[in-house]
C-alpha positions in Angstrom: 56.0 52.5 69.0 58.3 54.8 66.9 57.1 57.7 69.1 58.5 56.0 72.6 61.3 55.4 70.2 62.4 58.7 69.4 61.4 59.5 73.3 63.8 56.9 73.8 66.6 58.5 72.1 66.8 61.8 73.1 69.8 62.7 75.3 69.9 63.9 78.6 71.3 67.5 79.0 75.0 68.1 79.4 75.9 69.8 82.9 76.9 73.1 82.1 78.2 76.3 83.6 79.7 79.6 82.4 80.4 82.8 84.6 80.0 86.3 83.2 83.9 87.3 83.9 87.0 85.6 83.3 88.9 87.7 86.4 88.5 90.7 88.7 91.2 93.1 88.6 91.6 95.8 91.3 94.5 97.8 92.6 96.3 98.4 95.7 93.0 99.9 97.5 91.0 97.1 96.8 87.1 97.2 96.2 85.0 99.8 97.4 81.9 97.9 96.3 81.5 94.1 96.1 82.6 92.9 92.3 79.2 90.6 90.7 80.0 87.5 88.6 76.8 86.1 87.3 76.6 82.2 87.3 74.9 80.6 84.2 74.5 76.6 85.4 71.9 73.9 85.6 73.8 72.0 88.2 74.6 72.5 92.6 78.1 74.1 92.2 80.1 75.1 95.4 83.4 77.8 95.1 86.8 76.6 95.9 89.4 78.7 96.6 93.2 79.0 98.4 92.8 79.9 102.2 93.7 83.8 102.0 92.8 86.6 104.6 92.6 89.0 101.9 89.8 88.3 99.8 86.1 87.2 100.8 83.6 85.5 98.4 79.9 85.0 99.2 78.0 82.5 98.8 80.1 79.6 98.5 78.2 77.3 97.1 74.7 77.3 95.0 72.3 75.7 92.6 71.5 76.7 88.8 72.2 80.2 88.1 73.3 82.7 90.7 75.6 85.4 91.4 79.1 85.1 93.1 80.2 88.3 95.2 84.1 89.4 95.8 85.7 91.5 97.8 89.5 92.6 98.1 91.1 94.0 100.8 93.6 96.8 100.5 97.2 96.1 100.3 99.2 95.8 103.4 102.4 94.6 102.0 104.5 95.5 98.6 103.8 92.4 96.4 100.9 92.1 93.8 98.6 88.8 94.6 96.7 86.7 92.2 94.1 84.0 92.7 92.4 81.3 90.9 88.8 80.8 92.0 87.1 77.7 90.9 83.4 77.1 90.6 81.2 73.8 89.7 81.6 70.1 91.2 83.5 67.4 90.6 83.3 66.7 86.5 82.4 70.6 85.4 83.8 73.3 86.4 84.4 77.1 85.2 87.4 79.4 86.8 88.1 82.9 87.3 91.3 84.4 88.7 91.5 87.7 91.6 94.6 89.8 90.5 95.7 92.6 92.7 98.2 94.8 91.6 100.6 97.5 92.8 100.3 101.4 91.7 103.0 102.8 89.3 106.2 103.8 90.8 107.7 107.2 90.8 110.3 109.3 91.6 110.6 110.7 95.0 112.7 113.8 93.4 109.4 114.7 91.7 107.5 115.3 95.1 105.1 113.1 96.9 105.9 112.3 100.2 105.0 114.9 103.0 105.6 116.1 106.5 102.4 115.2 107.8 103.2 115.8 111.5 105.6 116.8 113.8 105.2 116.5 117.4 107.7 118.1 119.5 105.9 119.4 122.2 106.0 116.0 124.9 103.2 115.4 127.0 102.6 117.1 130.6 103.0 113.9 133.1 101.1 114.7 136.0 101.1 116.4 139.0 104.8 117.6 136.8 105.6 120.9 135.5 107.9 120.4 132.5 107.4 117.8 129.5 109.1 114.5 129.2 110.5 115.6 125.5 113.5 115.5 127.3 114.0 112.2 127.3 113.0 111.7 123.6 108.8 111.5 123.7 108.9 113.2 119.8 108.3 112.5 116.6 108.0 113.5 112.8 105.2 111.7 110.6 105.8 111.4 106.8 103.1 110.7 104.3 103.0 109.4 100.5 100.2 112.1 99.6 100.9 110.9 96.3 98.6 108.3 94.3 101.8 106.2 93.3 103.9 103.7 95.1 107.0 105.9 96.5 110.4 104.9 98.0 111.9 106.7 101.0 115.2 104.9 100.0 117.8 108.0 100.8 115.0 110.9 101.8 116.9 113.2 104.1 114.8 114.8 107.1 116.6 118.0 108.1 116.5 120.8 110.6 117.0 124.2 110.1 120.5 126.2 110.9 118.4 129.4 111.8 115.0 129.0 114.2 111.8 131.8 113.9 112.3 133.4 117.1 113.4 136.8 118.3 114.1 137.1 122.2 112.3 139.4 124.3 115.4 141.9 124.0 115.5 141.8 120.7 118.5 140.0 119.9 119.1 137.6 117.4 121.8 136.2 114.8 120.8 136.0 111.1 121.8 135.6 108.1 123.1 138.7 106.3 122.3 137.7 103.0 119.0 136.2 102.3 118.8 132.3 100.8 116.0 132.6 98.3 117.0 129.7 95.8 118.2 127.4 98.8 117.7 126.6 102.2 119.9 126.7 105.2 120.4 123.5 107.6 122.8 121.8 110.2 121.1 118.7 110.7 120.3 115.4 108.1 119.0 112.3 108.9 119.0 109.7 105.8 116.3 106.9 105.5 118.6 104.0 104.9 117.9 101.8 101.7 119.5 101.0 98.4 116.6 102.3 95.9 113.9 99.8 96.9 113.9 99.0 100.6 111.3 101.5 101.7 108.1 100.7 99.8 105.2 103.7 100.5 101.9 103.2 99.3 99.8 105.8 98.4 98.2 107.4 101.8 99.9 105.7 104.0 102.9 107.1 106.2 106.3 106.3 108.3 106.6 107.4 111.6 110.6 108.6 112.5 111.4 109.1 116.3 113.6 110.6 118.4 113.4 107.6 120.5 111.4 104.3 120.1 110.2 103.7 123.8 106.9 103.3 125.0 106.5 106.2 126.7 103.0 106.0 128.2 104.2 103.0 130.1 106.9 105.0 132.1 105.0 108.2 132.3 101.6 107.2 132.3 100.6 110.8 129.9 103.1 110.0 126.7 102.9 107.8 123.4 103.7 104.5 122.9 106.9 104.9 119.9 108.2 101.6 120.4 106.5 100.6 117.0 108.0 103.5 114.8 109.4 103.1 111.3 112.7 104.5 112.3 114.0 106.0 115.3 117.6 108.6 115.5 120.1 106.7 117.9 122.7 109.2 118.6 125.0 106.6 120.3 125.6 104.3 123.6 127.2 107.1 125.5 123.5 109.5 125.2 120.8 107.4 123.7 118.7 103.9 124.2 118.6 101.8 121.1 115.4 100.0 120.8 116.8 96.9 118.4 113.1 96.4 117.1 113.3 99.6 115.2 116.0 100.3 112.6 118.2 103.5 112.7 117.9 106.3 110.7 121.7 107.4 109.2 122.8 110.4 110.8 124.5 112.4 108.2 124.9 115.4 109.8 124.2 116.0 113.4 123.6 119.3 115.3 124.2 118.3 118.8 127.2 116.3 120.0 124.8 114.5 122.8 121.0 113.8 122.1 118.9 114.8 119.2 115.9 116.7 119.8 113.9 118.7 118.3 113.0 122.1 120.2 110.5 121.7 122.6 109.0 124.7 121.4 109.1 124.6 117.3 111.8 127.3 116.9 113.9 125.4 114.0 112.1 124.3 111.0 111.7 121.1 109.1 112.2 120.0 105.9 112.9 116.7 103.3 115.2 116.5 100.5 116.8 114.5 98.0 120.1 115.4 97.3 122.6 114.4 94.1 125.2 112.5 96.6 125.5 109.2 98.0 127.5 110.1 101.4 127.5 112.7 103.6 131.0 113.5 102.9 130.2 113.9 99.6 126.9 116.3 100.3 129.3 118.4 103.0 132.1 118.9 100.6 129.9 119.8 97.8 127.4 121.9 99.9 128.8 124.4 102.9 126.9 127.4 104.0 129.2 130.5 102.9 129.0 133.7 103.7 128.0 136.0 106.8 126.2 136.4 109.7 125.0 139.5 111.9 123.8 139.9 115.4 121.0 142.2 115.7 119.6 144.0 118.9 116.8 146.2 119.7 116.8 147.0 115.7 120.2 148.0 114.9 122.8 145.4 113.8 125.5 144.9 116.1 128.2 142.6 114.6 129.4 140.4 111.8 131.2 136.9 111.6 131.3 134.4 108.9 128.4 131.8 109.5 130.1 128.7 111.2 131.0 125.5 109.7 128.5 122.7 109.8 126.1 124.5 108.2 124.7 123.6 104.8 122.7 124.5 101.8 119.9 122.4 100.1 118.5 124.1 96.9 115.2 124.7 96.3 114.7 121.9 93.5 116.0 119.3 96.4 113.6 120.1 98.8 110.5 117.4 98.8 108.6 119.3 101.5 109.6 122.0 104.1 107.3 122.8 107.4 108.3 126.4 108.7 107.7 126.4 112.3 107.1 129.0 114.9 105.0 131.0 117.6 103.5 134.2 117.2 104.9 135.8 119.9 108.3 137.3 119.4 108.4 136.0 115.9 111.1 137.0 113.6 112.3 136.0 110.2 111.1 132.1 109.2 114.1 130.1 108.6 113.2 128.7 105.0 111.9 130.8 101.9 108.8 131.4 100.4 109.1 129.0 97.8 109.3 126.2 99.8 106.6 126.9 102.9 105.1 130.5 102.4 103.7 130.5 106.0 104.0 128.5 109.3 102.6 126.4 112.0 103.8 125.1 115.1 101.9 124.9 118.8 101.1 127.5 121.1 100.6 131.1 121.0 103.6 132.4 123.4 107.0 131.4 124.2 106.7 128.5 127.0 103.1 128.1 126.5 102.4 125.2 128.7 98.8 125.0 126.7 101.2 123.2 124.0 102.0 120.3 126.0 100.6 117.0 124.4 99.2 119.1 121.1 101.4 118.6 117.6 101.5 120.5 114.6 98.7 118.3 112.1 98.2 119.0 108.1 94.6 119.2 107.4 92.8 116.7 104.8 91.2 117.6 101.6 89.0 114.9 100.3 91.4 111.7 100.6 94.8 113.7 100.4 96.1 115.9 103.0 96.4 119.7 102.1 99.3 121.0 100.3 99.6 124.7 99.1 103.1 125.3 100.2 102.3 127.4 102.8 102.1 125.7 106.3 99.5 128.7 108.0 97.2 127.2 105.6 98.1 123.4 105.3 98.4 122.8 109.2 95.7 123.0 112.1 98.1 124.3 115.4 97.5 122.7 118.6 96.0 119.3 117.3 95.8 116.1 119.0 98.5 113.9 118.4 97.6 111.2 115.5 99.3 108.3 117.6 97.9 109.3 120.9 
């Protein structure tokens, strides 16, 4: 009797469960791997959690002890996420939380972001025998090659006053004093923003074109640019705004009609982050002084004062510079050595119709693109277009 007595009064166990991790933390990449949590229980538990495309968790529901999978997904948009995941039935329960967090900021003065294309060639339509760039089918691909989170808030993306080319007779205007702690340009285009309007992630890129169309719908051999980041809209009177794409500020324009950039990669490109808030302020502070002479067949020929709209950026502006050019008939490259020691471009001779529908592409190294400072190394020529 006393035996079925104590039998009697022993108590049922409690349901229990515990998990092995109070959260999983992962940055803006997400997980390579699936994150384990081990599940210590002796009771069917099932996982609740907030309908959200950007984390999965397997399996949902279980019995005893088991192990819960998670897996993030990589950051699309500039916020952080959190969530709390909960795990157990109706009267026990045990939580953890998914936290996803942003990479550190820094400054785009200190480097970063890259020219990771240009495309300046057009595409061959067919049965045609010149390129549609024309009409706009260009454009320059930037790059955070960075692992921070960058802003492109007031980058400038400027063309070169001087391009790499000599002609055939030998005759060509330089400068007569060589810029070696600056560079020379006529053109700046300013990614709008107030300091934090254009998030960058690590790896990822903006697209600028010359004009935002679709291209490959009216010629049936060009890229679709409708979807670009930004486009340059050089007015009603010579361009088509695409209202879907925001305009770039043009701070200083080279051409009074359309923007292009040469068809054949004579003028160089760089990016920049300058001390001023307004082009006024940049052109006052920052005109091109000094002299130019006209050479031919070897022997300089005149002298005139290098004309106004051209400016300096120094060296310790300058984010990235791309030095373009052919090898035929090239002459002096329109940016230093410090800033691009070589330089790329498509095509081997002047006109080359072999360039049509190739772009000028930096090479990857690992998960960052290449970046010595010196484009003949950085930059495979004659590449397929990345948004072909």
């Amino acid at each position: 009797m006393a035996l079925f007595a104590l039998i009697a009064c022993e108590k049922a166990p409690q349901d229990s469960i515990k998990l092995s991790q109070p959260d999983v933390t992962v940055g803006f990449e997400g997980t390579a791997e699936p994150v384990s949590i081990e599940v210590k229980s002796n009771i069917d538990w099932t996982v609740t959690a907030e309908e959200a495309d950007w984390f999965t968790i397997e399996p949902l529901e279980g019995s005893g002890d088991g192990t819960i999978t998670v897996t993030v997904e990589p950051l699309t948009e500039i916020a952080a996420r959190a969530a709390i995941i909960l795990v157990g039935n109706v009267t026990t329960t045990a939580s953890f939380q998914i936290v996803q967090g942003l990479p550190e900021t820094a400054d785009v003065s200190e480097g970063g972001f890259v020219i990771e294309e240009v495309f300046f060639a057009g595409f061959l339509p067919e049965g045609g025998t010149s390129s549609d760039a024309s009409d706009g089918d260009q454009y320059i691909k930037i790059t955070n090659n960075s692992e921070n989170l960058l802003y492109a808030d007031g980058l400038l993306v400027c063309l070169s006053s001087y391009n790499s080319q000599v002609s055939a007779a030998g005759a060509y205007w330089e400068p007569t004093v060589t810029l070696t702690d600056s560079i020379g340009v006529n053109a700046l285009y300013r990614i709008p923003g107030a300091g934090s309007d254009v998030p960058v992630l690590p790896g990822k890129s903006l697209v600028i074109a010359l004009a935002a169309q679709d291209f490959s719908a009216e010629n049936g051999a060009g890229l679709d640019l409708s979807k670009a980041d930004f486009e340059i809209f050089d007015g009603e009177d010579y361009d088509t705004d695409n209202p879907d794409v925001p305009n770039i500020e043009n701070w200083v324009v080279e051409s009074e009609t359309f923007s292009m950039l040469h068809n054949r990669g004579f003028f160089s490109l760089a990016l920049a982050k300058v001390p001023y808030e307004t082009a006024a302020a940049y052109m006052e502070a920052c005109p091109w002084t000094g002299t130019e002479t006209f050479w031919f067949n070897g022997a300089a020929f005149t002298t005139r004062d290098i004309a106004a709209g051209n400016y300096i950026l120094k060296n310790e502006w300058v984010v990235d510079a791309v030095n373009l050019g052919i090898e035929e008939d090239l002459g002096r490259l329109a940016f230093n050595a410090s800033v691009d020691a070589g330089y790329t471009g498509c095509g081997k001779v002047d006109r080359d119709p072999d360039r049509y529908g190739k772009s000028a592409l930096r090479k990857s190294e690992g998960e960052k693109l290449a970046d010595t400072n010196n484009s003949t190394n950085d930059f495979t020529r004659d590449s397929v277009p990345s948004l072909k």
